[in-house]
N, C-alpha and C positions, 0 to 999 in steps of 0.2 A: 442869591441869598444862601446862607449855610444851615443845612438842618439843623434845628432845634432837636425834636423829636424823630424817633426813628421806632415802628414797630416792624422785628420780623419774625414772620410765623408763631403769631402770638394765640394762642389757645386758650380759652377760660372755660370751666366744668365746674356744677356742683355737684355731688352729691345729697340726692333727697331719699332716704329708704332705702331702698333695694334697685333705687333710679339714680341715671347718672345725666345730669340735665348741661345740654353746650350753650353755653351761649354764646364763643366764639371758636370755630378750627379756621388756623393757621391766617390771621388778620395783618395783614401787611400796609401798614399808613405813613406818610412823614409829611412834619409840619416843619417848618420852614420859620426861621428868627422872624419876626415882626410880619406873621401871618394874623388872619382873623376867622377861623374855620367857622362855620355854623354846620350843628351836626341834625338831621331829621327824622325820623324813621315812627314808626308805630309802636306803639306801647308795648313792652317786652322783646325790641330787638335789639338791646343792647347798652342804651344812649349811656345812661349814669353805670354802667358798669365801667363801659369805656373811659368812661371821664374819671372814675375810680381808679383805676390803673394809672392812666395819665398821671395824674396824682398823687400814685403812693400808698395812697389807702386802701386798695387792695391789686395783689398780686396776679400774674398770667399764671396757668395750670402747667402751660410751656411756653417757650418762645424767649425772646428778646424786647425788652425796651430797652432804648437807649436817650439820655437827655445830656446831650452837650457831650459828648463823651464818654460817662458818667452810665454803668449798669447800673438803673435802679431796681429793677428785677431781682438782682443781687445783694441786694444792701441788706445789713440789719435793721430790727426796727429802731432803735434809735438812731441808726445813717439816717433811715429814712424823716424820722425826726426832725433830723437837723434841717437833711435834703429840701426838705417842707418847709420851712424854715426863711432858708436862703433865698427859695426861687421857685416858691407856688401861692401866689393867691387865691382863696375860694370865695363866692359870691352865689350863694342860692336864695331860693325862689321866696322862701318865709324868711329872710332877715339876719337869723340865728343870732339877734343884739340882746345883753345882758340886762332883763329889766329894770334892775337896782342899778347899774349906772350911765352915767352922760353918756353925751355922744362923742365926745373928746376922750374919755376913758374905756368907751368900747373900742375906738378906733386903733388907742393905747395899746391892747391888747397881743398884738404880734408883738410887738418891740418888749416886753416882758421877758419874752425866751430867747433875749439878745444882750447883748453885753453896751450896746447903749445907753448911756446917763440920763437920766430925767432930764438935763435942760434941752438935750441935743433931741429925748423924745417928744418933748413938748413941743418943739420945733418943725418937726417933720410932722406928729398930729395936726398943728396949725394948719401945714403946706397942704397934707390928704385934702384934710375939711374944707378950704378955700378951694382945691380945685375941684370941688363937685359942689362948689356954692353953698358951703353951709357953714362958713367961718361966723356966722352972728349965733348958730345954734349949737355951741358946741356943748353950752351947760346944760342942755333939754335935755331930760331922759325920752327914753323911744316912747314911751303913750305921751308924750308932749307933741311927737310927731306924726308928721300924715305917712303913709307907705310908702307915696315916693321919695321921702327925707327919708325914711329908715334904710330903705333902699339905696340911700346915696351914702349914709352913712357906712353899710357894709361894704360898697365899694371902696371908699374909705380906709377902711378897716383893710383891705386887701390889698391898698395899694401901699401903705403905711411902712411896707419894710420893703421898697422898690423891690417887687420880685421880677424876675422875667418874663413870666408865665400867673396868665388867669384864667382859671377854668370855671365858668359860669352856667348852672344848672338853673334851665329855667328860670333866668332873673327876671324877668316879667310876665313872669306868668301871672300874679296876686294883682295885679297894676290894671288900670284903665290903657286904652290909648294914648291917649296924648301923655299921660306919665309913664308911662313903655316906651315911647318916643323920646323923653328929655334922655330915662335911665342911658337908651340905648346910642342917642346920640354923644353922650359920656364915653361911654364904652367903644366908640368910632374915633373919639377925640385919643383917647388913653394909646389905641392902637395906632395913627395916624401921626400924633405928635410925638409922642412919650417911647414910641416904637413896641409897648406891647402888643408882644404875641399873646392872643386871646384865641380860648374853644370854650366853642358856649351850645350847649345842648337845647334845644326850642323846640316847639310843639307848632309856633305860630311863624306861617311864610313871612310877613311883615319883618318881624324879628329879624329875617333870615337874611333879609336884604341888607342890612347894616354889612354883614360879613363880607371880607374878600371870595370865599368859595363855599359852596353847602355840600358837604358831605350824606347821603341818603344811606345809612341802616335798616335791613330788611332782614331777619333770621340770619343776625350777626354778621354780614354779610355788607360789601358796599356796593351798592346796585346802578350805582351811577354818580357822576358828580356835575355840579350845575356850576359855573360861571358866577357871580352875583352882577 
């Protein structure tokens, strides 16, 4: 398989005061077209930084990323924009669905900042919504729904404008069992058929098993990697 993702000697720093805080020197990762990473680590080493960057929404301090050949390191913010656009789906842990509307018009929502026609959007919201099983709910708004329909619907919503890449921040964190199980057996489906490449950041080993490999963050840092 041909990288997707390439990070080299990626570095992130904040400044806080008169403190200058790492939370990454020189992070070297590549993910691979129609990989499924699960990423692990303890609280403050890094996870949604990482998946930040990935993303687009925030930049390395130094280094290189690279997606498809494509610096986005480099880009403006509106490249980055677009970049987002094109070939990034998000999926977190609260929903982030619009409570004034449907679940058809949250879904909607990517294809907005695309030059697709209502009937051809309507089309492909149908397709989203059918394949996470919610084509009977499409006129529910979210308090019509339980968390794991809201949950499917942001998937939904993510996979709406086919992007490449889905970066998933604790998607089942809010969830029971057995509704972390359907979300995630979704998210097994999406990468195994559909060929998305998925990085999903978890707290929970369960979770973790869905993925092709787990990646372990320790003081930004990759301490090991496990098999799935």
């Amino acid at each position: 398989m041909a990288a997707l993702f390439t990070l080299n000697d990626v570095s992130k720093s904040f400044v806080r005061g008169s403190d200058t805080i790492t939370i990454f020197d020189k992070l070297n990762m590549q993910i691979e077209a129609g990989d499924f990473v699960a990423i692990m680590g303890p609280s403050g080493s890094g996870k949604t930084t990482l998946l930040n960057m990935l993303g687009g929404v925030d930049g390395p301090t130094s280094g290189e990323i690279d997606f498809d050949g494509t610096r986005i390191d480099q880009l403006s913010e509106n490249q980055l924009s677009r970049w987002r656009a094109d070939n990034v789906g998000f999926i977190f842990q609260f929903y982030n669905l619009m409570p004034m509307l449907n679940a058809a018009r949250n879904v909607e929502l990517p294809l907005l900042l695309t030059s697709i026609k209502g009937k051809d959007r309507k089309a492909r919201v149908d397709a989203a919504l059918a394949l996470v099983g919610l084509a009977d709910r499409a006129k529910h708004s979210p308090n019509e729904l339980s968390g794991g329909q809201q949950q499917r619907v942001a998937i939904a919503r993510a996979i709406v404008s086919d992007p490449k890449l889905l970066l998933c921040d604790e998607p089942t964190g809010d969830l029971d069992r057995a509704t972390a199980d359907e979300i995630l057996g979704i998210l097994q489906s999406l990468n195994e058929k559909f060929g998305k490449t998925i990085v999903m950041v978890t707290h929970d080993p369960q979770a973790a098993k869905y993925a092709k490999r787990t990646l372990h963050l320790d003081k930004g840092a990759f301490v090991e990697e496990v098999a799935a």
